[in-house]
C-alpha positions in Angstrom: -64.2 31.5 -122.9 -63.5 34.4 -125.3 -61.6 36.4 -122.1 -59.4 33.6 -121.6 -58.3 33.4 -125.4 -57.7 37.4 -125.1 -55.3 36.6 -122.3 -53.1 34.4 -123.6 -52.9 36.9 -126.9 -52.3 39.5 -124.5 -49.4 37.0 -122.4 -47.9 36.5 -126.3 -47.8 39.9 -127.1 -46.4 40.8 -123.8 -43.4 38.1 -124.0 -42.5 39.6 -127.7 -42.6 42.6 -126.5 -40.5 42.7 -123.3 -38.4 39.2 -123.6 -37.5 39.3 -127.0 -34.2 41.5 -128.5 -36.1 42.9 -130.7 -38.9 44.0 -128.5 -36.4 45.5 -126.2 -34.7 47.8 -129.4 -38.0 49.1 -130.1 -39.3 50.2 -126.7 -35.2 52.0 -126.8 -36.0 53.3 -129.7 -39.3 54.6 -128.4 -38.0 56.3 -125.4 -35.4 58.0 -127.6 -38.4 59.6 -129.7 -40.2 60.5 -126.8 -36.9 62.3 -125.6 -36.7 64.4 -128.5 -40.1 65.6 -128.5 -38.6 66.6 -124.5 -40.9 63.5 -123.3 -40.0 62.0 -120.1 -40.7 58.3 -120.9 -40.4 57.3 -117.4 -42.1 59.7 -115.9 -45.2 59.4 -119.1 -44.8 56.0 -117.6 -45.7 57.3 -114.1 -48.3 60.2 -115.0 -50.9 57.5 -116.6 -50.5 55.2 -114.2 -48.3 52.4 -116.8 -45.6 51.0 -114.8 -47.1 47.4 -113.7 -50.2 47.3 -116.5 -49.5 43.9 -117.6 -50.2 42.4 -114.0 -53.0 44.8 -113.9 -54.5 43.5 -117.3 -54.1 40.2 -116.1 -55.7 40.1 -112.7 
């Protein structure tokens, strides 16, 4: 039981993350700090294996 409560935090978090505005301005605003440090966010994204983790987490 206690792994299905953790997935639908985890499906609430991910919706105001990703869907909402304000989600979106802060992952923007988190790839432009990455890019000063001289971070690649897409390709951070890549090296550890990111792109997809939601569907990963949730099967």
């Amino acid at each position: 039981m206690i792994i299905h409560e953790l997935l639908v935090v985890l499906k609430i978090c991910i919706h105001h993350t990703y869907e909402k505005e304000d989600g979106k301005n802060e992952i923007a605003i988190l790839y432009c700090n990455m890019q000063q440090l001289g971070i690649d966010g897409n390709r951070y994204v890549q090296s550890f294996n990111l792109e997809g983790l939601t569907s990963k987490l949730l099967h």
